[in-house]
C-alpha positions in Angstrom: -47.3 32.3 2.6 -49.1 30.2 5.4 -49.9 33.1 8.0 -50.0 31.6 12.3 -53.4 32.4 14.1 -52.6 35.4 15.0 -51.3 36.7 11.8 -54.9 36.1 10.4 -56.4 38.2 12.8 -54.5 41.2 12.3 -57.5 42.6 9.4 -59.6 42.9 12.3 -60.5 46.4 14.2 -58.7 46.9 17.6 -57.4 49.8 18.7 -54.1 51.0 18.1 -53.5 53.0 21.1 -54.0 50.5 23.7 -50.8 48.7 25.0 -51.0 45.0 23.6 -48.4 43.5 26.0 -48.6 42.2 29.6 -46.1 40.6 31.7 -46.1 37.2 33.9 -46.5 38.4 37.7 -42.5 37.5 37.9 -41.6 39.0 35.0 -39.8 36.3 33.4 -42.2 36.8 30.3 -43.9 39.4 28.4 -46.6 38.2 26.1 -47.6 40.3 23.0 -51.4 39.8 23.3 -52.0 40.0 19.2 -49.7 36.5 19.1 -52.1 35.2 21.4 -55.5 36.4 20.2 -57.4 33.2 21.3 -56.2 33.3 24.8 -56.6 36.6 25.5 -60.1 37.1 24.0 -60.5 33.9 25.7 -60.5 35.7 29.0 -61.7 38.9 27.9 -64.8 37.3 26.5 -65.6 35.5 30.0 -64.7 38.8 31.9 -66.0 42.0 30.0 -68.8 39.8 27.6 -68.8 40.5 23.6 -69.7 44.1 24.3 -66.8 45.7 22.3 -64.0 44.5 20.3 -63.0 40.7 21.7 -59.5 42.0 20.7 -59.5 45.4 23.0 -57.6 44.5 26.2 -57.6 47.9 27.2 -59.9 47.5 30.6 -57.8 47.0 33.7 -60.0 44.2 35.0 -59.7 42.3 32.0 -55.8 43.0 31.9 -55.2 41.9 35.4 -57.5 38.8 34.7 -55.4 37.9 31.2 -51.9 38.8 34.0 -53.6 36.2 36.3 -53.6 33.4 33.4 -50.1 33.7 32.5 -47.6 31.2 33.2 -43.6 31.4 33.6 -43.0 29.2 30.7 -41.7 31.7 27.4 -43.0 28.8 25.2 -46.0 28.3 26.4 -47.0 31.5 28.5 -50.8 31.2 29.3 -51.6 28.5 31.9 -54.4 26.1 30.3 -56.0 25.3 33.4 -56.3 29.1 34.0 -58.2 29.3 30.5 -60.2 26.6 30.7 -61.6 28.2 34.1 -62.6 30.9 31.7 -63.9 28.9 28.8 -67.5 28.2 30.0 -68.3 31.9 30.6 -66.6 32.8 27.3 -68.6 30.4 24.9 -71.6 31.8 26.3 -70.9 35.4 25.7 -69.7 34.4 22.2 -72.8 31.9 21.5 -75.1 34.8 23.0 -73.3 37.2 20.9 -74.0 35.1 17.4 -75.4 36.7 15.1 -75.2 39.5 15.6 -71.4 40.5 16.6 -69.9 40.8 13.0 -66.1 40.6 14.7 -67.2 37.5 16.9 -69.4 36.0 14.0 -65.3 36.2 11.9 -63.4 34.8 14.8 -66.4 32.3 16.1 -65.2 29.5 13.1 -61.9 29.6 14.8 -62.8 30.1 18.3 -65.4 28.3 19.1 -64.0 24.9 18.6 -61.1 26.0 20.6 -63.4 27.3 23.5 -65.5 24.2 23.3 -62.5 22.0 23.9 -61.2 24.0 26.4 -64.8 24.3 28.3 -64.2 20.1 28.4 -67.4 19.5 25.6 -65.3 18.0 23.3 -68.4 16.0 22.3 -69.8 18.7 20.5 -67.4 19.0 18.2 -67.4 17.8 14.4 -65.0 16.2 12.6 -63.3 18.2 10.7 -62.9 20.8 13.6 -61.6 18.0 15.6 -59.2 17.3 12.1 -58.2 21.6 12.7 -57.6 21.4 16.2 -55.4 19.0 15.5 -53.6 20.4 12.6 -53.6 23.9 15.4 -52.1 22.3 18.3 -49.4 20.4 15.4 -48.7 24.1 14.7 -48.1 24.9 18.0 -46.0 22.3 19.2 -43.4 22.6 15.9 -43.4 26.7 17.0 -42.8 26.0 20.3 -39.7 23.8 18.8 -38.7 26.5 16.9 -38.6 29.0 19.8 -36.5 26.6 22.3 -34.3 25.8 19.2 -33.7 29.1 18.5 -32.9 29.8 22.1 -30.4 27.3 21.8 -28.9 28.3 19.4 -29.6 25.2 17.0 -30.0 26.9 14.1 -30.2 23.6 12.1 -32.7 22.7 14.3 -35.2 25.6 13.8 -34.7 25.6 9.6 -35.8 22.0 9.9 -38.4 22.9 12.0 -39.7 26.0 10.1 -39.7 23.7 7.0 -42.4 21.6 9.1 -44.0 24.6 9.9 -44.4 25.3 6.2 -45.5 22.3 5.4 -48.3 21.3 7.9 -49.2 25.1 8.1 -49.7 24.9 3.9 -52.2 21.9 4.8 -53.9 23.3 7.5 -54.1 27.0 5.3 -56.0 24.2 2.3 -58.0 22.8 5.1 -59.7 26.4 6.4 -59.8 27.1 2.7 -61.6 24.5 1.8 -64.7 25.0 4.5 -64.8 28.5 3.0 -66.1 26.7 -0.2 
């Protein structure tokens, strides 16, 4: 079974009592914060440092600055321009944090391309993380095709989709498999 980005984090520490959900200043969505690990640790990361757990969201200054980067959109509920505000601070807690922060030191193979592209030094990156951001952001656009099919009620639509999903997520699982080698 190909398990999404957030799935694979779920073997890490965080705390189970704190509340993992925020809602858009409008209230037209509620995002679970463990299905969008990246983002929100994004911001946590460039607002509370890598003191901690990058997963605990617990601190009211970091939840109202995760609130603040939230969009309207259900599909796509964190503004990027928001995040990439964030990004510079955040790959410098995490770099300053390496290596030394076990958690960070797990999450900094997935991260840190992701916060490098978002911090606009694309540059820096190699080529087979630019071949994983790729395959990530695939990934995201066949969920995000998924969710507005379903909400359509195009059933048909999301199978076919999901068997995409399978499909570049079982590359993309061989690709992150293979750099563990």
């Amino acid at each position: 079974m190909v398990r999404t980005f957030a799935e694979s984090l779920q073997h890490l520490p965080h705390s189970e009592a704190m509340t993992q959900t925020l809602e858009s200043s409008s209230g037209a969505v509620i995002v679970d914060l463990d299905e969008h690990a990246f983002e929100a640790g994004t911001v946590r990361l460039a607002v509370h440092g890598a003191a901690g757990s990058p997963l605990d969201f617990s601190a009211p200054e970091v939840r109202a600055a995760i609130a603040a980067t939230l969009s309207d959109d259900p599909f796509a509920p964190f503004s990027t321009d928001a995040l990439r505000a964030h990004a510079p601070a955040a790959l410098d807690a995490l770099d300053a944090a390496l290596p030394d922060h076990d958690e960070l030191v797990r999450l900094a193979p997935l991260w840190r391309p992701r916060l490098l592209l978002l911090a606009g030094r694309k540059d820096e990156l190699t080529g087979e993380q630019t071949v994983v951001l790729r395959f990530e952001e695939r990934l995201r656009e066949i969920r995000r095709g998924m969710a507005e099919a379903e909400a359509a009620g195009d059933e048909d639509g999301r199978e076919a989709l999901h068997a995409k999903y399978i499909e570049v997520g079982t590359s993309y699982a061989g690709r992150l498999a293979a750099r563990e080698r």
